[in-house]
C-alpha positions as a printed NumPy array, in Angstrom:
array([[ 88.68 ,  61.239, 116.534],
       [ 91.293,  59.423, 118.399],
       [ 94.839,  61.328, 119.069],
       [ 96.986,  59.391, 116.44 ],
       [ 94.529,  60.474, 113.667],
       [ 94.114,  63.752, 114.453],
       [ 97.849,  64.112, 113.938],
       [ 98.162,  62.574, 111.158],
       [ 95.519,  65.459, 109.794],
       [ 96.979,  68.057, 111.014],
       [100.833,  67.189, 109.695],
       [ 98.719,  67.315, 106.051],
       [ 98.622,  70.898, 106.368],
       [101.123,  73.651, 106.611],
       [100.87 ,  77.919, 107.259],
       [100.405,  79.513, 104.155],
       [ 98.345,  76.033, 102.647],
       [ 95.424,  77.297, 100.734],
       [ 92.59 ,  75.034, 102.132],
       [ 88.947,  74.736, 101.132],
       [ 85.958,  73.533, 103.235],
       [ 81.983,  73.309, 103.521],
       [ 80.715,  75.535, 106.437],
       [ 77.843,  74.306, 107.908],
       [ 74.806,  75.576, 105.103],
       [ 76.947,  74.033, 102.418],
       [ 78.776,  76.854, 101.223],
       [ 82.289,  76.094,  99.968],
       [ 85.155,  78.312, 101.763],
       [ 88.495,  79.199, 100.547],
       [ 91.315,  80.172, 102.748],
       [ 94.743,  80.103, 104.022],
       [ 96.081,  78.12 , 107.482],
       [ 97.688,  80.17 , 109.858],
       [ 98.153,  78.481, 112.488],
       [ 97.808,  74.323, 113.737],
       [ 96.298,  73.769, 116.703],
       [ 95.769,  70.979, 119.296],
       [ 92.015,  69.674, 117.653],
       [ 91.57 ,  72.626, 114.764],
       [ 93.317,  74.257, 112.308],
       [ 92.807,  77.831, 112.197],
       [ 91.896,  80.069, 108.46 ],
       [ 91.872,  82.829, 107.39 ],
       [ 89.363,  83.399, 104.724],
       [ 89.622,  85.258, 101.546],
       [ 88.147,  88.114, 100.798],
       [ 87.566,  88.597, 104.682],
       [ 90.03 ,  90.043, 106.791],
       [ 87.62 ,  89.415, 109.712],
       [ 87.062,  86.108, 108.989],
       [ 88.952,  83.28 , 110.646],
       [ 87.853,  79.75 , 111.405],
       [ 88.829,  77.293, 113.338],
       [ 88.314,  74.104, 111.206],
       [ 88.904,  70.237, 112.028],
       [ 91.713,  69.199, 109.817],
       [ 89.382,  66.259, 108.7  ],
       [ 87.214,  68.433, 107.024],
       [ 89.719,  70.89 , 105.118],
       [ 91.104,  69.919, 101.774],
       [ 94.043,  71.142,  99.797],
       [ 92.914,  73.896,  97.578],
       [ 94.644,  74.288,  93.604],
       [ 93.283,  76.76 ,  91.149]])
């Protein structure tokens, strides 16, 4: 993924966003951005305090329940 584009992904998403993504076995994963970074986003994920991720913005989606 080129520079300009992953920009553009990353502006999409904020600290605080609730985001949802498929790990690598399928699962779907809920969470909240905490912080933007260079190539990732990283997430914290619910119901895990020890669980953050660091997640390509391509693959995270807005999450509304």
């Amino acid at each position: 993924m080129d520079d300009l584009n992953r920009l553009k992904a990353n502006a999409a998403f904020f600290p605080g966003d609730k985001v949802s993504w498929n790990d690598k076995e399928g699962f779907i994963r809920v969470g909240r951005v905490i912080r933007i970074n260079t190539k990732t986003i990283s997430v914290q994920e619910d119901g895990d305090p020890d669980g953050t991720w660091r997640v390509s913005a391509h693959l995270l989606k807005n999450y509304y329940q």
